[in-house]
mmCIF file of the N, C-alpha and C atoms, coordinates in Angstrom:
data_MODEL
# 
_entry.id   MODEL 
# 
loop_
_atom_site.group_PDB 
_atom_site.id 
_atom_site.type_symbol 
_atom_site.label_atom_id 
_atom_site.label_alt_id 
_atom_site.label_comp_id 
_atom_site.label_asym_id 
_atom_site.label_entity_id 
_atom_site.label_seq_id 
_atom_site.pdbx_PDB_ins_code 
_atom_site.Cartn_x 
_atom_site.Cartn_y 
_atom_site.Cartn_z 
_atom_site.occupancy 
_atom_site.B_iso_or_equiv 
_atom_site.pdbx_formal_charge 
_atom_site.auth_seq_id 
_atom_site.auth_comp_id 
_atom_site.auth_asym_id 
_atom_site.auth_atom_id 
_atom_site.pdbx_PDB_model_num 
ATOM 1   N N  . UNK A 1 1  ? 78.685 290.225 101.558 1.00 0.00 ? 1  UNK A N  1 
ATOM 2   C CA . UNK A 1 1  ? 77.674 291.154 102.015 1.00 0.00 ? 1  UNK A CA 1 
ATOM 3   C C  . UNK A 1 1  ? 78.160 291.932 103.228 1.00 0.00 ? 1  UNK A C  1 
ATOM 4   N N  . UNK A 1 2  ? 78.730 291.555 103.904 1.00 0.00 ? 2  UNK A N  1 
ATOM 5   C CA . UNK A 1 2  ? 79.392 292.086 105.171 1.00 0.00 ? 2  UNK A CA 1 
ATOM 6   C C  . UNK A 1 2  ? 80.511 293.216 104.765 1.00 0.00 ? 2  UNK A C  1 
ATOM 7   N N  . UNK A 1 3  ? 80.791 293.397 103.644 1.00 0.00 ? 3  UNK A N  1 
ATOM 8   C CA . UNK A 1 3  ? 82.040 294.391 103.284 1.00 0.00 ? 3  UNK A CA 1 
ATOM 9   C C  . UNK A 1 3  ? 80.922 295.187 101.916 1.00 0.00 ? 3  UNK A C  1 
ATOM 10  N N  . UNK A 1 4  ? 79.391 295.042 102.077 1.00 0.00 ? 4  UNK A N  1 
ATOM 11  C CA . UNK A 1 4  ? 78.723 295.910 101.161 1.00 0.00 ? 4  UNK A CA 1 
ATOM 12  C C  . UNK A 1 4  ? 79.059 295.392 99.882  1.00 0.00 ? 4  UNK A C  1 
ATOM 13  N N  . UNK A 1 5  ? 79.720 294.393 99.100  1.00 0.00 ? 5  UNK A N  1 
ATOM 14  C CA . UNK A 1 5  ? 79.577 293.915 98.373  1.00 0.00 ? 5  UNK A CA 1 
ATOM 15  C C  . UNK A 1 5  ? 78.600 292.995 97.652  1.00 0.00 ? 5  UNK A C  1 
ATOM 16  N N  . UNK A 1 6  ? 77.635 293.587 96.495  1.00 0.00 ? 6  UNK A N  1 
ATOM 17  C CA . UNK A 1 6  ? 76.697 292.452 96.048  1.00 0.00 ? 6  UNK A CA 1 
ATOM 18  C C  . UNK A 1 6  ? 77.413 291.935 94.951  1.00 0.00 ? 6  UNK A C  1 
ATOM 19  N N  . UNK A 1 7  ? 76.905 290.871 94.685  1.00 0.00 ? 7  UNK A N  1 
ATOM 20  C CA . UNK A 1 7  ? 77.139 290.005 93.998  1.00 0.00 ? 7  UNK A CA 1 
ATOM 21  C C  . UNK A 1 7  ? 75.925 290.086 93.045  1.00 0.00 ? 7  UNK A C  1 
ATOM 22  N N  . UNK A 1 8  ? 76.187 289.991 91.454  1.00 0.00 ? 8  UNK A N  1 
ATOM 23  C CA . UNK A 1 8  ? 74.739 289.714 90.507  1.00 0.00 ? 8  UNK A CA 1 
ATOM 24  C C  . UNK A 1 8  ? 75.538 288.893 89.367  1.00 0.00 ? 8  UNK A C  1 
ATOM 25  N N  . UNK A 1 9  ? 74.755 287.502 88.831  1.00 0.00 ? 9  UNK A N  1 
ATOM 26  C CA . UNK A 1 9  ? 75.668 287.237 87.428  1.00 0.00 ? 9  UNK A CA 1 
ATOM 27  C C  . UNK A 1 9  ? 75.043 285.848 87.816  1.00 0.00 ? 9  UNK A C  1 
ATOM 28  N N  . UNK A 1 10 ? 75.546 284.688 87.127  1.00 0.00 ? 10 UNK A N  1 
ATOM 29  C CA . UNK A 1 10 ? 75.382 283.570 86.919  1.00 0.00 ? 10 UNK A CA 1 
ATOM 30  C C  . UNK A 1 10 ? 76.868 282.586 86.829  1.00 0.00 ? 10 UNK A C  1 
ATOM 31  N N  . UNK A 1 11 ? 76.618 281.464 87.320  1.00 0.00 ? 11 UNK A N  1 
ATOM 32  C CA . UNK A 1 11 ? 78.292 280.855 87.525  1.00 0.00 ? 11 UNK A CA 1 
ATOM 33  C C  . UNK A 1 11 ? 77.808 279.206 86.443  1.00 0.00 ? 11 UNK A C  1 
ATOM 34  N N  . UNK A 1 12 ? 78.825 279.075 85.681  1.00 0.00 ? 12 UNK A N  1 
ATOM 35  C CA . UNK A 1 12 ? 78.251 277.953 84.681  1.00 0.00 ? 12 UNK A CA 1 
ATOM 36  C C  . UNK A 1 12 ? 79.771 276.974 84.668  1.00 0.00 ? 12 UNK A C  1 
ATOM 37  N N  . UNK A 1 13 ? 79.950 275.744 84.486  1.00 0.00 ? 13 UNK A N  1 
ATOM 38  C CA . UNK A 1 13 ? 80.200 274.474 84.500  1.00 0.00 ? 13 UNK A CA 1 
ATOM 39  C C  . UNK A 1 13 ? 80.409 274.218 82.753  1.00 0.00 ? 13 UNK A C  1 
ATOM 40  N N  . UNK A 1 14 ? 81.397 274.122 82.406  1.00 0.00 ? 14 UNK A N  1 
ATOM 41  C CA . UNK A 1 14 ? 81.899 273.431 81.206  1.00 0.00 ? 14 UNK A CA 1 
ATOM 42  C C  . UNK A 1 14 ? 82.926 273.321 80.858  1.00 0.00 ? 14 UNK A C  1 
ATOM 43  N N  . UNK A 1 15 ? 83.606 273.397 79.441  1.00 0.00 ? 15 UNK A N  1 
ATOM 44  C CA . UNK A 1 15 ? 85.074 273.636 78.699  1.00 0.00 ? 15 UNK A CA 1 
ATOM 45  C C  . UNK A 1 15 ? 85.194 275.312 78.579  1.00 0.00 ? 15 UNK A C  1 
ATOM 46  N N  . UNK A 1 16 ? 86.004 275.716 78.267  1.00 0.00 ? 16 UNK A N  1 
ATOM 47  C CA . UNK A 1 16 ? 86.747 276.987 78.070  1.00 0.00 ? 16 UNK A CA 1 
ATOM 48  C C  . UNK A 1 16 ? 88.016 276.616 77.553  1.00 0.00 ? 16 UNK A C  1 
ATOM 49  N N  . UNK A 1 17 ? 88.155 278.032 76.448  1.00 0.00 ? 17 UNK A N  1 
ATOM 50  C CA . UNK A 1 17 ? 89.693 277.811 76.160  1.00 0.00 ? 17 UNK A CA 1 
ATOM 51  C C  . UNK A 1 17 ? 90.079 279.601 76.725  1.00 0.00 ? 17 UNK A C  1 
ATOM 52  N N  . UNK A 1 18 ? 91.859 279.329 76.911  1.00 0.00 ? 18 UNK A N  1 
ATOM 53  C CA . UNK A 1 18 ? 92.082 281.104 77.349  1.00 0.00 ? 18 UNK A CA 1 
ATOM 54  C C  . UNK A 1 18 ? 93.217 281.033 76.785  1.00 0.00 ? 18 UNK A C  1 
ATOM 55  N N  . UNK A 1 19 ? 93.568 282.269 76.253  1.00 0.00 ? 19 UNK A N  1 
ATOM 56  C CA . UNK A 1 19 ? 94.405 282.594 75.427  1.00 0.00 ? 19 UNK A CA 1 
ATOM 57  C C  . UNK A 1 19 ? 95.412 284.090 76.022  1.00 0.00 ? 19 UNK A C  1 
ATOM 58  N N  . UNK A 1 20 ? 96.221 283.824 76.923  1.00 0.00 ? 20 UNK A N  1 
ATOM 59  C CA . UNK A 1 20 ? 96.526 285.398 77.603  1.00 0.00 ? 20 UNK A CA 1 
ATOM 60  C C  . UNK A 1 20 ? 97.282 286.146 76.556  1.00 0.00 ? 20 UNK A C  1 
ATOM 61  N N  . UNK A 1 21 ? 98.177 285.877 75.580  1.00 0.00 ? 21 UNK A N  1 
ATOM 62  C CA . UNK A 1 21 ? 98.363 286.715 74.747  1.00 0.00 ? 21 UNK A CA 1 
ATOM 63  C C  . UNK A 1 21 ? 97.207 287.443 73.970  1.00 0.00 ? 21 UNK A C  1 
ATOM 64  N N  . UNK A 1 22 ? 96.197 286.772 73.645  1.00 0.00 ? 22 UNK A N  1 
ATOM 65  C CA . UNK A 1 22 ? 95.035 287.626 72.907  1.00 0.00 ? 22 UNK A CA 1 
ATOM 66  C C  . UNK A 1 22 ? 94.095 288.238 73.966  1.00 0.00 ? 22 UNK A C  1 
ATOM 67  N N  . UNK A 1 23 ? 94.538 287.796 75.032  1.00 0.00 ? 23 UNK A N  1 
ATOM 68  C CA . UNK A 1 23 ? 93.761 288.377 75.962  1.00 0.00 ? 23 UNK A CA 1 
ATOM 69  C C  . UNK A 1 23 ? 91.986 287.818 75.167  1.00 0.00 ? 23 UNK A C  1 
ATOM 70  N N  . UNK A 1 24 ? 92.012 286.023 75.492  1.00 0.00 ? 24 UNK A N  1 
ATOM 71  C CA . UNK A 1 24 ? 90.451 285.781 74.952  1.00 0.00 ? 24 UNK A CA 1 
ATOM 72  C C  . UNK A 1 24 ? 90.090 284.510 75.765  1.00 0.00 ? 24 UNK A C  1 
ATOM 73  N N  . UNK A 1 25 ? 89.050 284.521 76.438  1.00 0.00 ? 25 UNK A N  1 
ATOM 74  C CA . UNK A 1 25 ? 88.648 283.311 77.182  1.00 0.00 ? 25 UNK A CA 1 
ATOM 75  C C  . UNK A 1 25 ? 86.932 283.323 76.314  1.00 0.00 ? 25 UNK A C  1 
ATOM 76  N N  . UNK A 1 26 ? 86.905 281.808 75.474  1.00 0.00 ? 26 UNK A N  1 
ATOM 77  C CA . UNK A 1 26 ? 85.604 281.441 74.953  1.00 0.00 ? 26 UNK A CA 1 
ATOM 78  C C  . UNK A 1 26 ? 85.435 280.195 75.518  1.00 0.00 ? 26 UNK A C  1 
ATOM 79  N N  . UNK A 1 27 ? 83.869 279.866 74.767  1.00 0.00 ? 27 UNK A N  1 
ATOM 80  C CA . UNK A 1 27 ? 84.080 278.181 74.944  1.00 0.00 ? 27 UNK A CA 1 
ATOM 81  C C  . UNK A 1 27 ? 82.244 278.016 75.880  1.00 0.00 ? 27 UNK A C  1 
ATOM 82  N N  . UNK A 1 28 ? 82.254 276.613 75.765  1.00 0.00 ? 28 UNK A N  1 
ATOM 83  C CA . UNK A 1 28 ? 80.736 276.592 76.396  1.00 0.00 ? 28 UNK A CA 1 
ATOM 84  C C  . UNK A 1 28 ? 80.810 276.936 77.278  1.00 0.00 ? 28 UNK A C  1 
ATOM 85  N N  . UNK A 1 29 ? 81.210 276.809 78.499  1.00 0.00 ? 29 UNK A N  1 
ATOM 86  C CA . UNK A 1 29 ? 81.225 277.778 79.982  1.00 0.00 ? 29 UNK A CA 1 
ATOM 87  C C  . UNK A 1 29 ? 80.721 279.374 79.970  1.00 0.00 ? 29 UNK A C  1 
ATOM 88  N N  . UNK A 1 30 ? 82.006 279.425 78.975  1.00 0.00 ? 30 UNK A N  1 
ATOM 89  C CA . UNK A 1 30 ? 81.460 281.137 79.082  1.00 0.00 ? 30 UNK A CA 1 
ATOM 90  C C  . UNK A 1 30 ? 80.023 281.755 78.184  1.00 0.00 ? 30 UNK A C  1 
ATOM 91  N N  . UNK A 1 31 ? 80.023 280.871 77.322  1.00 0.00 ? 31 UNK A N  1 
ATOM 92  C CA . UNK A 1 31 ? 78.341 281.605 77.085  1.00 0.00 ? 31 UNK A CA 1 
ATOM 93  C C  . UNK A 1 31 ? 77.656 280.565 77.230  1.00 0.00 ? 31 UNK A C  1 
ATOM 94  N N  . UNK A 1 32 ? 77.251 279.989 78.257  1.00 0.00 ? 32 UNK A N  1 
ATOM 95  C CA . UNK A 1 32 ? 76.389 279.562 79.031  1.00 0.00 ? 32 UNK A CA 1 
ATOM 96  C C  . UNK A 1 32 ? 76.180 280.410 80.305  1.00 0.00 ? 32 UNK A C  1 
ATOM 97  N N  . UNK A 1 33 ? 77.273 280.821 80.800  1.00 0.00 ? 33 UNK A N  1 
ATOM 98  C CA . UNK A 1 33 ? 77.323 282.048 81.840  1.00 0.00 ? 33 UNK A CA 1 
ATOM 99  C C  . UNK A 1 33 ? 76.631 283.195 80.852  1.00 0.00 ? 33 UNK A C  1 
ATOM 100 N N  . UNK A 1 34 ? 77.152 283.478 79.928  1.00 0.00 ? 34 UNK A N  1 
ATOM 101 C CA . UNK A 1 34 ? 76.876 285.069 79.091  1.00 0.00 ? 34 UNK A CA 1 
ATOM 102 C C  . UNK A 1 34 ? 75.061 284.949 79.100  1.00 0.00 ? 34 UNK A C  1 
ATOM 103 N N  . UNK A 1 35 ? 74.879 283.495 78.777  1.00 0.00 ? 35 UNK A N  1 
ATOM 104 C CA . UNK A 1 35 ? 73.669 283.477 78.314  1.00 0.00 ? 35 UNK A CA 1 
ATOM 105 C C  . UNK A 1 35 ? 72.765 283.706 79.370  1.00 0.00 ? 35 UNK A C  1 
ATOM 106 N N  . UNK A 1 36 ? 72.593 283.783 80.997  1.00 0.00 ? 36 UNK A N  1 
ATOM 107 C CA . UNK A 1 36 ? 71.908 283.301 81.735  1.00 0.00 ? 36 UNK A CA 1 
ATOM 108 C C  . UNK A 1 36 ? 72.212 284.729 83.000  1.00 0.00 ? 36 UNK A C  1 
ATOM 109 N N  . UNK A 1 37 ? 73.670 285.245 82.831  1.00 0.00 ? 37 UNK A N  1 
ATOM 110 C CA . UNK A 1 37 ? 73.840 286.302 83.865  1.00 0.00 ? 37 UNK A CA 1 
ATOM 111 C C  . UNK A 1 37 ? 73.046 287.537 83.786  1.00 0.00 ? 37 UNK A C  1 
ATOM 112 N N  . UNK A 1 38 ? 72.178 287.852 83.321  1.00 0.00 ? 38 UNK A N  1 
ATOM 113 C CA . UNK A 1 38 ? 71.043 288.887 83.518  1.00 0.00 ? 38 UNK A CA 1 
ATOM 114 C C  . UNK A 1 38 ? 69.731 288.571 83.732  1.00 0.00 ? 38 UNK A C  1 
ATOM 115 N N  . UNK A 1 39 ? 69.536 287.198 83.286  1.00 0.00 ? 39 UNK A N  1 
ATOM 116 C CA . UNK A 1 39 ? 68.409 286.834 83.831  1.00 0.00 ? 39 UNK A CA 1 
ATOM 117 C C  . UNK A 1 39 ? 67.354 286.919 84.977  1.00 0.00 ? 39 UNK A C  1 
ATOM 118 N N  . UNK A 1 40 ? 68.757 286.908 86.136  1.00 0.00 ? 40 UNK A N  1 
ATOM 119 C CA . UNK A 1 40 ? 67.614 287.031 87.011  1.00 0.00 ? 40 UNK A CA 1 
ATOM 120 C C  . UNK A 1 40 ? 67.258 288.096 87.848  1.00 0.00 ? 40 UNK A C  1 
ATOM 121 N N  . UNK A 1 41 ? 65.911 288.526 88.293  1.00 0.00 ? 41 UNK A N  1 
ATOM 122 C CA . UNK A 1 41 ? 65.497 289.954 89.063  1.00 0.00 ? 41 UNK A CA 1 
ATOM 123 C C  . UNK A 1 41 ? 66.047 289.631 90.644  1.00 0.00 ? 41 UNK A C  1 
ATOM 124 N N  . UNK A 1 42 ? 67.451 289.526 90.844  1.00 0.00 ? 42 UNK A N  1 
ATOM 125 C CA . UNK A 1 42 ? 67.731 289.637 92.022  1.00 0.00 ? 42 UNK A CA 1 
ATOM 126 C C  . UNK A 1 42 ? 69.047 290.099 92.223  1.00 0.00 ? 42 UNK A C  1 
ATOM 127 N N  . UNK A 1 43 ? 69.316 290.590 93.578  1.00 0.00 ? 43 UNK A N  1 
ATOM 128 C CA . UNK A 1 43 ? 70.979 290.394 93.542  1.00 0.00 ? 43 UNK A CA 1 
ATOM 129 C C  . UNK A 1 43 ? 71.215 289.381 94.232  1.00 0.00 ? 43 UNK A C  1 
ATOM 130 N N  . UNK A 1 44 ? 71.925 288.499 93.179  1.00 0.00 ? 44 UNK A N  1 
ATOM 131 C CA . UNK A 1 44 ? 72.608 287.180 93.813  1.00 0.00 ? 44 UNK A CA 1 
ATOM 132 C C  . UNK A 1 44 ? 73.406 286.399 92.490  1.00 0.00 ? 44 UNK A C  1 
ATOM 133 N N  . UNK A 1 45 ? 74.321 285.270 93.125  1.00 0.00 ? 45 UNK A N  1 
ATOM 134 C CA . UNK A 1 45 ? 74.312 284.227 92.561  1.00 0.00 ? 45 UNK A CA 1 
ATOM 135 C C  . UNK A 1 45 ? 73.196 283.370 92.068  1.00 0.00 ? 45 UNK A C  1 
ATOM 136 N N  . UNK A 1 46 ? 73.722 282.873 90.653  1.00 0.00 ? 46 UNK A N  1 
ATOM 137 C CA . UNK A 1 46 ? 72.891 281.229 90.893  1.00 0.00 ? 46 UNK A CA 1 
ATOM 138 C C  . UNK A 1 46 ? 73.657 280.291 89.544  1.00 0.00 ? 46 UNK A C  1 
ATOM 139 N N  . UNK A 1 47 ? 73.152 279.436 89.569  1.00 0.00 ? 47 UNK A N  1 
ATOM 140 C CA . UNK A 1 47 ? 73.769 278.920 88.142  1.00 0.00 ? 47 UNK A CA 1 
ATOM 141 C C  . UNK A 1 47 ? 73.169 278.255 87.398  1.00 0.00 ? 47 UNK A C  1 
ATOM 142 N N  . UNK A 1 48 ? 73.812 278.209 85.944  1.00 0.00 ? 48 UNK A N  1 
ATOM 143 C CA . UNK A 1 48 ? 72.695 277.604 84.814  1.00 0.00 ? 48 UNK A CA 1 
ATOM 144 C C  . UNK A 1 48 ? 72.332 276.640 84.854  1.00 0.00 ? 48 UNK A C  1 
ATOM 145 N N  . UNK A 1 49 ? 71.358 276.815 84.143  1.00 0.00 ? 49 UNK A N  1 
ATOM 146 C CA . UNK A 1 49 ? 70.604 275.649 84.126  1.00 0.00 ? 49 UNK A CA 1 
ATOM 147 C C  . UNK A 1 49 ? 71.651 273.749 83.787  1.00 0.00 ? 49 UNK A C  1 
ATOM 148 N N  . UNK A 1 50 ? 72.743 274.022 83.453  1.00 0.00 ? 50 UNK A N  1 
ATOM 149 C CA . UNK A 1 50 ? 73.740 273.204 83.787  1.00 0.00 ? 50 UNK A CA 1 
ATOM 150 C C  . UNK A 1 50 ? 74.527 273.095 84.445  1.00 0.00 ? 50 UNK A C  1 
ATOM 151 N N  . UNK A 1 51 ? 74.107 273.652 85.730  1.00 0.00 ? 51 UNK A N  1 
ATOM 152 C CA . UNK A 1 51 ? 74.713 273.287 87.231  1.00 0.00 ? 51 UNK A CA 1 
ATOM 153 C C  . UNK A 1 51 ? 75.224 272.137 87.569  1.00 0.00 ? 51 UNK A C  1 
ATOM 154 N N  . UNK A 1 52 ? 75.571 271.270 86.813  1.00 0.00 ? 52 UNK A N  1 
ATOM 155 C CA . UNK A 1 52 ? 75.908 270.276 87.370  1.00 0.00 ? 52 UNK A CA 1 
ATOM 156 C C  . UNK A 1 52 ? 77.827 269.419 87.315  1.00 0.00 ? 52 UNK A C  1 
ATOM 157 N N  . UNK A 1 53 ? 77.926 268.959 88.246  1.00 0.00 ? 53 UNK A N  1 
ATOM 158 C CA . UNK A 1 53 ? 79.407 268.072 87.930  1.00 0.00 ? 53 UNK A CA 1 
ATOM 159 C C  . UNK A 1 53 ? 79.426 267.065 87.564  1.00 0.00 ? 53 UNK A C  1 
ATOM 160 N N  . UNK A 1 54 ? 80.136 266.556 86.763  1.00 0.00 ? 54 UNK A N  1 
ATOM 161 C CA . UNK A 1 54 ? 80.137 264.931 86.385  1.00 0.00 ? 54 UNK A CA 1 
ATOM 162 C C  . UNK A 1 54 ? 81.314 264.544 86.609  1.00 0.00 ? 54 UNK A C  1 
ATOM 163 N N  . UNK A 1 55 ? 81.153 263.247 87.645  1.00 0.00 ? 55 UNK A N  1 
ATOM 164 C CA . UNK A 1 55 ? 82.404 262.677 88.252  1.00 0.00 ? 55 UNK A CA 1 
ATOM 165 C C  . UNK A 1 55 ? 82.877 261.563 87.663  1.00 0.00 ? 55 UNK A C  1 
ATOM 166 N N  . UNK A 1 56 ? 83.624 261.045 88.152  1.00 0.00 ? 56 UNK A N  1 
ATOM 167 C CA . UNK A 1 56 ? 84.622 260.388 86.815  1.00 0.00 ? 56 UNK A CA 1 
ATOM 168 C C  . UNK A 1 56 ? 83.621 258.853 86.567  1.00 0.00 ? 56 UNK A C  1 
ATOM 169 N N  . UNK A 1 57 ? 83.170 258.612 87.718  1.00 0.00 ? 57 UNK A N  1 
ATOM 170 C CA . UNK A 1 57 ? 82.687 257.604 87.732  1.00 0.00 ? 57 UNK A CA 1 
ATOM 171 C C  . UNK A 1 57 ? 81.306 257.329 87.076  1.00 0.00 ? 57 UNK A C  1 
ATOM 172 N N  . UNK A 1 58 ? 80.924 258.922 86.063  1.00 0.00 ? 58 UNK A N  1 
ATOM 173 C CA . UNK A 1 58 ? 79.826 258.742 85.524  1.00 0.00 ? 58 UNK A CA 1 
ATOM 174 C C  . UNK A 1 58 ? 78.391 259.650 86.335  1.00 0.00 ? 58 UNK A C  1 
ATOM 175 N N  . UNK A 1 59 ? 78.512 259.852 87.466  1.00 0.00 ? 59 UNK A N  1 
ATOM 176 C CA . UNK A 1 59 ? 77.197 260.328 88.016  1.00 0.00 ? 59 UNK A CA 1 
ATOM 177 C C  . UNK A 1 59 ? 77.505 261.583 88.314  1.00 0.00 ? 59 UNK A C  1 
ATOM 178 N N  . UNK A 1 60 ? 76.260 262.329 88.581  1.00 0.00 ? 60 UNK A N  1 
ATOM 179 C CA . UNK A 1 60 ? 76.038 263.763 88.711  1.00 0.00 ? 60 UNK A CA 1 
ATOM 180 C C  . UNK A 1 60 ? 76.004 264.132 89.994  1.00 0.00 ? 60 UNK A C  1 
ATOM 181 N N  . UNK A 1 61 ? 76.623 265.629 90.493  1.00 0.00 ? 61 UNK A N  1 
ATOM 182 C CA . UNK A 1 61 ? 75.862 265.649 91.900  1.00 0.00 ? 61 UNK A CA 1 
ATOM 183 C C  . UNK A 1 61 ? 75.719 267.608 91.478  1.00 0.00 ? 61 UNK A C  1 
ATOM 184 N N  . UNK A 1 62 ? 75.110 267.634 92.277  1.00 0.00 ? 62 UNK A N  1 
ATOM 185 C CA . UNK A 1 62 ? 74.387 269.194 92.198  1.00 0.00 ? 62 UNK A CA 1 
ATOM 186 C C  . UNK A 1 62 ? 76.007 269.631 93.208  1.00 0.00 ? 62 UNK A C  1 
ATOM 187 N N  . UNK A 1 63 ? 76.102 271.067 92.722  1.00 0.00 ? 63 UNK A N  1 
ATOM 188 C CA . UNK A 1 63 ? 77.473 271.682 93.345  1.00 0.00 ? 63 UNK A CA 1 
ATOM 189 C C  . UNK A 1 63 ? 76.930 273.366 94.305  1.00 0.00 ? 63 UNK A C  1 
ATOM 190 N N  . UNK A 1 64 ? 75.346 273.146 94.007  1.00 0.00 ? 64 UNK A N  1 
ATOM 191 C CA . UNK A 1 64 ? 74.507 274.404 94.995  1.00 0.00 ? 64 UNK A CA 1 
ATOM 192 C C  . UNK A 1 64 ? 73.132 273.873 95.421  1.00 0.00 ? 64 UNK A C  1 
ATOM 193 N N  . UNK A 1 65 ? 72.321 274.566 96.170  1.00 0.00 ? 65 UNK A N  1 
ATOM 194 C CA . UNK A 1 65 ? 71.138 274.007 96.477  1.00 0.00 ? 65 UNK A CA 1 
ATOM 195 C C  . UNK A 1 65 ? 70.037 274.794 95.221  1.00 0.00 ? 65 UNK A C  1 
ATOM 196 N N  . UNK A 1 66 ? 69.134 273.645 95.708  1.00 0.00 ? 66 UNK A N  1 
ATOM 197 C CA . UNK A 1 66 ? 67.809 274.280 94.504  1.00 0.00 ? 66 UNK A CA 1 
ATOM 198 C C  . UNK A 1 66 ? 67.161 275.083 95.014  1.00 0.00 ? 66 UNK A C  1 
ATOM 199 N N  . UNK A 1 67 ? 66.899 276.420 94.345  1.00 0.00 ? 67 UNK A N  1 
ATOM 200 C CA . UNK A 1 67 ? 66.160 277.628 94.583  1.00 0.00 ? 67 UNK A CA 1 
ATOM 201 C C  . UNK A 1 67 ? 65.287 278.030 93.656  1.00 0.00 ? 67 UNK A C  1 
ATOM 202 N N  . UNK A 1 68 ? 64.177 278.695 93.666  1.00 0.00 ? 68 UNK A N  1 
ATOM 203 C CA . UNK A 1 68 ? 63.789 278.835 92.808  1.00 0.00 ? 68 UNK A CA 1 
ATOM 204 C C  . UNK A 1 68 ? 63.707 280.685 92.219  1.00 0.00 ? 68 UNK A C  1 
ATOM 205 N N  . UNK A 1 69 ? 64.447 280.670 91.420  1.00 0.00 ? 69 UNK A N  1 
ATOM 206 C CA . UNK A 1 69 ? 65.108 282.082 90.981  1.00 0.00 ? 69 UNK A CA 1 
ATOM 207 C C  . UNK A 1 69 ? 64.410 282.578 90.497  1.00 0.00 ? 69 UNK A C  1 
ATOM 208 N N  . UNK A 1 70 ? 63.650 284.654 90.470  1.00 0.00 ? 70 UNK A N  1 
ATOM 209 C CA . UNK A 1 70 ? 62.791 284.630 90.309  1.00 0.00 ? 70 UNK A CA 1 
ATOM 210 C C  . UNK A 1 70 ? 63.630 285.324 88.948  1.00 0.00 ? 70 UNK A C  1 
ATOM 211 N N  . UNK A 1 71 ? 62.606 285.353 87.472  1.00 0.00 ? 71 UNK A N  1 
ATOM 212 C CA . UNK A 1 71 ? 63.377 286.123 86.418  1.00 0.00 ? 71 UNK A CA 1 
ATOM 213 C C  . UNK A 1 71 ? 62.791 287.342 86.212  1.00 0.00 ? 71 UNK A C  1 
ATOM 214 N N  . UNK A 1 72 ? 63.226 288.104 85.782  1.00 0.00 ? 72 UNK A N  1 
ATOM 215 C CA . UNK A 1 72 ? 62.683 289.317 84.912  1.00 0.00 ? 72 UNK A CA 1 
ATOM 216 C C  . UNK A 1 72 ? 61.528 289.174 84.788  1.00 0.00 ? 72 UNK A C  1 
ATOM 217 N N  . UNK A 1 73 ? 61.079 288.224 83.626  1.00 0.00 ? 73 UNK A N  1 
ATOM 218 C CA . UNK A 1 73 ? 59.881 288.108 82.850  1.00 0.00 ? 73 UNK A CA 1 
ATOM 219 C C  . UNK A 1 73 ? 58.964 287.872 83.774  1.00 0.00 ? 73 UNK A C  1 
ATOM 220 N N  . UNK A 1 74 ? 58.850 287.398 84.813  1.00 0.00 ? 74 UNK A N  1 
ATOM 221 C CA . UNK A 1 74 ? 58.089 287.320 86.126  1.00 0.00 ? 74 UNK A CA 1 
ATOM 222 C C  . UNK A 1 74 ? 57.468 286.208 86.296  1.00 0.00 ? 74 UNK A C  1 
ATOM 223 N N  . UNK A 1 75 ? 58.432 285.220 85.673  1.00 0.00 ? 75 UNK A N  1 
ATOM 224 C CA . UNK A 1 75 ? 58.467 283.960 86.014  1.00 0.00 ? 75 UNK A CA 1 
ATOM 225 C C  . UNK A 1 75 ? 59.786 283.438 87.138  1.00 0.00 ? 75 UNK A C  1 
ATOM 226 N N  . UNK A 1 76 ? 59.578 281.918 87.609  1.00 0.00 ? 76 UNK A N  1 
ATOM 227 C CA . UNK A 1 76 ? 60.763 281.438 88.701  1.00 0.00 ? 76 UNK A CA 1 
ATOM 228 C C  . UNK A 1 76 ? 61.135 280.536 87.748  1.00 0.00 ? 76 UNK A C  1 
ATOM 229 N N  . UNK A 1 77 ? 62.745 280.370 87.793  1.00 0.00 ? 77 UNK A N  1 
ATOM 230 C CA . UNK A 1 77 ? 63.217 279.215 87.126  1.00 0.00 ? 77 UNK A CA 1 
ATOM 231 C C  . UNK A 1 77 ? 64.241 278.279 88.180  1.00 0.00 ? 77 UNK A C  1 
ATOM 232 N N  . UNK A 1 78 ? 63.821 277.087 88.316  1.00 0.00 ? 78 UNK A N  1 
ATOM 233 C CA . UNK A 1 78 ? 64.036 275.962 89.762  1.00 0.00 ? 78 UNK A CA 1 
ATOM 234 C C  . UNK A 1 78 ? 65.643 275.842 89.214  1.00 0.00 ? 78 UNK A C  1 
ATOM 235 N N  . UNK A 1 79 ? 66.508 276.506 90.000  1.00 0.00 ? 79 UNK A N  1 
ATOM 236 C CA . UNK A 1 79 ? 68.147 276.593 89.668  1.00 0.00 ? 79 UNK A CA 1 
ATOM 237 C C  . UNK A 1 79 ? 68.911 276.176 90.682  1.00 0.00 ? 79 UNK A C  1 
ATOM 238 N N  . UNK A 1 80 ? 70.270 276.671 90.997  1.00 0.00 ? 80 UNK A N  1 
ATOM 239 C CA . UNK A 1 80 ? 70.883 276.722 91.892  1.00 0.00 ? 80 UNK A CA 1 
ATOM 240 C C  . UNK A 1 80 ? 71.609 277.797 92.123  1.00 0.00 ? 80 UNK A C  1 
# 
């Protein structure tokens, strides 16, 4: 924000495969991002509704704080 840069989109947590000769990155990550980056009526980050990390040892920890994001439809959805 300090260099006038906004930020708008959604940041998502999964597998991906990338392929630089075909120039192709798929995979659940990326449309879980695809699915969720217009969603919301703001400029900002946030992330999907599968925000989460899973550590080796089995448990979860949140990797942003909970906000509650407001959407389009003119509803809030409790994210990060």
């Amino acid at each position: 924000m300090a260099h006038g840069i906004l930020f708008r989109g959604s940041i998502a947590i999964g597998t991906f495969y990338v392929n630089n000769e075909t120039n192709t990155v798929m995979g659940q990550a990326v449309t879980d991002a695809a699915t969720w980056y217009d969603k919301a009526d703001w400029i900002g980050v946030h992330t999907t509704p599968r925000g989460w990390l899973e550590h080796n040892d089995g448990t979860k920890r949140q990797v942003m704080l909970d906000y509650d994001v407001p959407l389009k439809q003119g509803t809030n959805l409790r994210t990060r």
